[in-house]
C-alpha positions, 0 to 999 in steps of 0.5 A: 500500500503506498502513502506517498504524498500523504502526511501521517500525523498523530492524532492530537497533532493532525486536529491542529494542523487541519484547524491551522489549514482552515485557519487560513479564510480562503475568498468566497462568492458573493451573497448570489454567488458571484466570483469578487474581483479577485477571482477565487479558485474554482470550487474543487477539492485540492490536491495534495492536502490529505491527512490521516486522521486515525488508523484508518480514516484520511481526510482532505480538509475543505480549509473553508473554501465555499462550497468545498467539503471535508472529504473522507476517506476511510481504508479498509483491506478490501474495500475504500469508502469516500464521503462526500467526493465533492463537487464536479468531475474535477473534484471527483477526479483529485478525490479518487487519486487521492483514494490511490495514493492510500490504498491499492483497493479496487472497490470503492464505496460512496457515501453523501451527508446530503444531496446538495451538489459540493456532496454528490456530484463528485462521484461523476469522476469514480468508476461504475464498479463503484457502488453508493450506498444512500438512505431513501430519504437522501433519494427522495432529495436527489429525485425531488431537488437534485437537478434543482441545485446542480441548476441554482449552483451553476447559475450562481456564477460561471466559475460555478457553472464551469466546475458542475458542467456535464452534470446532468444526473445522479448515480443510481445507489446500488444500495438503499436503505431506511435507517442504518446500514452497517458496511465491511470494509475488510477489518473496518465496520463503518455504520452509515445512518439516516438522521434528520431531518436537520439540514436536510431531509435525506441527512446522513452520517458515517461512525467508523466505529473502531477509530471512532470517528464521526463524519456529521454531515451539516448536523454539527460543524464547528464555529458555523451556524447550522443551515434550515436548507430545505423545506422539511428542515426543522429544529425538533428532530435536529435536537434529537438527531444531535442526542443520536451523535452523541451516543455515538460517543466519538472521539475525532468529529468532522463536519461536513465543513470547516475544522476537525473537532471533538464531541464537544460541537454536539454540545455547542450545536444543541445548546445554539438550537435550544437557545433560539428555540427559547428566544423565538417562543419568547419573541412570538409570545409578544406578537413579534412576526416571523420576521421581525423575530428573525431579524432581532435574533440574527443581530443577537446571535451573531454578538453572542457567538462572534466567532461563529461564520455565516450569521444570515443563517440565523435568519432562516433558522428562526423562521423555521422555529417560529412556524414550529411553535403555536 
């Protein structure tokens, strides 16, 4: 099995060295997604980035990059799993050289946190012998609103567009399931189960149970304000979603962006929901309207959580919970 050009750290070391890597803000597209004058990278995974997390789960860091994700891949002695191959053929392709330099396995499996584009539209560039294994509700998503997003993204920006082009569907899963589904990489069982919805209708998280890590999707993410992404986003069966992680009891936690983390984000996410849960039945109490609720707890969460990226998403949280309590 060849690692070369991958770094292998221990793993105290490598969570403050994927935070380090992230540290450093790359651009970002504008509100509609427009390119800044500047021209940031396109949106593909990068090259030559990945690290070892644990025994058998790598990663290549997002280094908050939008509309990049944070990449797995977990190796075991038959079988390679990739979460999240990222967005468009290109992303796909480095993703899949990377796989190479880790591991000599033929078969590959893929596996989505969700279905939006930066998540799925990558598993264009792996070979058909590659088999995804998805959720039924994530299906639902993709069937409902797939082709939708790869649309809204491409028209965000021709930088966008360029990166999804030759994106006119989704892989057919060779395998379905409802809640859970355990899979055998050859001396890794790797637990892939259905949540939500939270961010997503279809969210889905990966445990590799040995190594104890946790790949959890938009569910938990550090220092960023969770995502109401979709129309069946709600805050109820996030919270219990969040408890479900935290029986998992994971050691190494990683989001589906920005920083390598603990356990200790399920906590942060429960205790952000829970608190705008009570501001918003309290604001709603005193006949404040949806969105004028909104509006004052986007400026107030922000103060209180300063270090927290992407504010506006209080908005659409809020509004959320607001239609949820009478």
């Amino acid at each position: 099995m060849s690692i070369i050009g991958i770094r292998t750290l221990p793993c105290l070391m490598v969570l403050a060295a994927v935070s380090t890597l992230a540290a450093a803000q790359a651009p970002v597209y504008g509100p509609q997604g427009q390119a800044p004058a500047h021209a940031p990278a396109p949106p593909v995974v990068k090259e030559g980035t990945t690290v070892k997390i644990s025994q058998h789960v790598y990663l290549i860091p997002d280094e908050k990059a939008a509309m990049v994700p944070n990449v797995g891949i977990i190796v075991g002695s038959k079988v390679t799993l990739v979460v999240d191959p990222g967005m468009g053929v290109r992303s796909g392709e480095v993703v899949l050289r990377e796989a190479r330099k880790i591991s000599n396995n033929a078969e590959f499996y893929l596996v989505n946190t969700h279905f939006h584009p930066e998540h799925t539209t990558g598993e264009a560039a792996f070979p058909a012998s590659a088999k995804v294994v998805r959720a039924v509700a994530q299906q639902q998503d993709i069937d409902e609103m797939g082709l939708k997003w790869v649309k809204n993204f491409s028209g965000r920006s021709p930088v966008i567009a360029d990166v999804l082009q030759g994106i006119d569907g989704f892989r057919v899963p060779a395998e379905l399931f409802e809640k859970e589904k355990t899979l055998d990489l050859g001396g890794v069982r790797v637990r892939v189960i259905r949540l939500g919805p939270g961010h997503t209708r279809g969210d889905t998280v990966v445990f590799v149970e040995g190594d104890r890590v946790l790949f959890s999707g938009d569910l938990a993410m550090k220092q960023l304000f969770p995502a109401f992404a979709t129309p069946q986003s709600r805050s109820k069966s996030w919270l219990a979603s969040l408890d479900q992680l935290d029986a998992l009891k994971a050691r190494t936690v990683i989001g589906a962006h920005y920083p390598v983390t603990d356990a200790s984000v399920i906590s942060e996410y429960r205790d952000y929901l829970k608190a705008l849960q009570g501001r918003v039945a309290e604001l709603k109490r005193q006949g404040k309207t949806s969105d004028e609720t909104a509006e004052q707890l986007r400026a107030e969460f922000h103060a209180k959580y300063p270090d927290w990226s992407q504010p506006l998403r209080v908005h659409s949280a809020a509004t959320v919970i607001y239609s949820e309590f009478p």
